[in-house]
C-alpha positions as CSV (number, residue, x, y, z in Angstrom):
1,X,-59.6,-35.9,6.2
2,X,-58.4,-33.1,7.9
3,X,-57.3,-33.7,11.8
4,X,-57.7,-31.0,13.5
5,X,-60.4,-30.0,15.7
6,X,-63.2,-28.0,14.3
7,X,-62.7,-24.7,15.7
8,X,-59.1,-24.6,14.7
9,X,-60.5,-26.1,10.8
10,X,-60.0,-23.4,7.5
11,X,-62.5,-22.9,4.7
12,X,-61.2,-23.1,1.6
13,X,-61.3,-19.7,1.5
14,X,-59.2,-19.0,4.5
15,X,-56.8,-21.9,3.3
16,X,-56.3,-19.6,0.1
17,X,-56.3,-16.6,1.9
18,X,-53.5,-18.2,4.1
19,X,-51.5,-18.7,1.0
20,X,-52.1,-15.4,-1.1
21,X,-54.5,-16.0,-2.7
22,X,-57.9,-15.0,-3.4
23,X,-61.4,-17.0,-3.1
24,X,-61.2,-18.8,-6.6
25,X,-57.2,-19.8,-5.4
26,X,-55.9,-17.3,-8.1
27,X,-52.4,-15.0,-6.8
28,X,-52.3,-12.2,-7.1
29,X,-50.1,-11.6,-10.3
30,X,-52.7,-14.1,-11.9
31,X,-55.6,-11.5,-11.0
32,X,-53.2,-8.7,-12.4
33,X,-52.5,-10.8,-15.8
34,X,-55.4,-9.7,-17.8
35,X,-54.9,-5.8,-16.9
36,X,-51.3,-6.0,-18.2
37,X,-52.7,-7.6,-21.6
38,X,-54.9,-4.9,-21.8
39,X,-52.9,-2.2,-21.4
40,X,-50.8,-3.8,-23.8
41,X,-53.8,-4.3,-26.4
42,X,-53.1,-7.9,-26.3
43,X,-56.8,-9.2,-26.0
44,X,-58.8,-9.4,-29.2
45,X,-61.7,-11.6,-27.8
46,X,-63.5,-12.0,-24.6
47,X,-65.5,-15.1,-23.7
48,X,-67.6,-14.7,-21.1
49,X,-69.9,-17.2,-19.3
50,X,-72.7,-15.0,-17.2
51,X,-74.7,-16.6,-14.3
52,X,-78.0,-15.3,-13.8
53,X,-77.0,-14.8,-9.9
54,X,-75.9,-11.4,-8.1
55,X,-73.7,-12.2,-5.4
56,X,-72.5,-8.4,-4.3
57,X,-68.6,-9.3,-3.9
58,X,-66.5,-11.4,-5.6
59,X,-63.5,-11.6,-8.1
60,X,-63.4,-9.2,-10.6
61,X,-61.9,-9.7,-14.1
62,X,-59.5,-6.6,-13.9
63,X,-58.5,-6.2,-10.3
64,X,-58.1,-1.8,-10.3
65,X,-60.1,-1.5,-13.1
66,X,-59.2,0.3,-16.8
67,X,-58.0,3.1,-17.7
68,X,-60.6,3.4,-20.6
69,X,-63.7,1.8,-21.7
70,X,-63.0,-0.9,-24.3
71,X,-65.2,-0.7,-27.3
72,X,-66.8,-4.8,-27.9
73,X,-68.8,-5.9,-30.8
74,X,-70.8,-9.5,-30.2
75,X,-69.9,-12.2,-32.3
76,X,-72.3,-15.1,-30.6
77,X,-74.8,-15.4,-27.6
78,X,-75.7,-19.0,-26.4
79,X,-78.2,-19.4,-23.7
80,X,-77.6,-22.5,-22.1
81,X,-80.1,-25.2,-20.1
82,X,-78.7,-23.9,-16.9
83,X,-80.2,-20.5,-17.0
84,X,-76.5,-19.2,-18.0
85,X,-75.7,-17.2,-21.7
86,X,-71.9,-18.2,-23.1
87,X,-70.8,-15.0,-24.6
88,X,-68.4,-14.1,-27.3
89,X,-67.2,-10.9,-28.4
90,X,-64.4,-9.4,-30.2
91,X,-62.7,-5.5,-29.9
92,X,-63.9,-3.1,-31.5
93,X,-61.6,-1.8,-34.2
């Protein structure tokens, strides 16, 4: 348990933060990761699990976005018990 007095206490968030690195504890060159595959066409499939929540900030998959829209094609939707739909899709070719 952590010692110290409330007031002087970090969220996880500000313990992350402290270190580097973002909200889900990522670093940064993990966020950048998936642009440099991209750019590098090194992604053929995308699996995506989507939340039926809008939260207004967050993470983002590519941190400065893409240079270019990417073309997908849907190989399988699952909606789940949770409310949630597990997503597959491949590129476009």
């Amino acid at each position: 348990m952590d010692q110290q007095p409330p007031h002087r206490r970090r969220s996880a968030r500000g313990r992350a933060e402290a270190q580097g690195r973002d909200s889900e504890g990522r670093a940064p060159r993990q966020r950048k990761l998936a642009t440099e595959l991209d750019r590098l066409e090194l992604i053929d499939e995308y699996k995506f699990l989507v939340h039926p929540r809008l939260a207004g900030h967050g993470p983002t998959l590519y941190q400065s976005g893409l240079p270019a829209t990417r073309q997908l094609e849907l190989v399988s939707a699952r909606p789940l018990r949770s409310g949630a739909v597990a997503m597959h899709y491949c590129r476009a070719r």
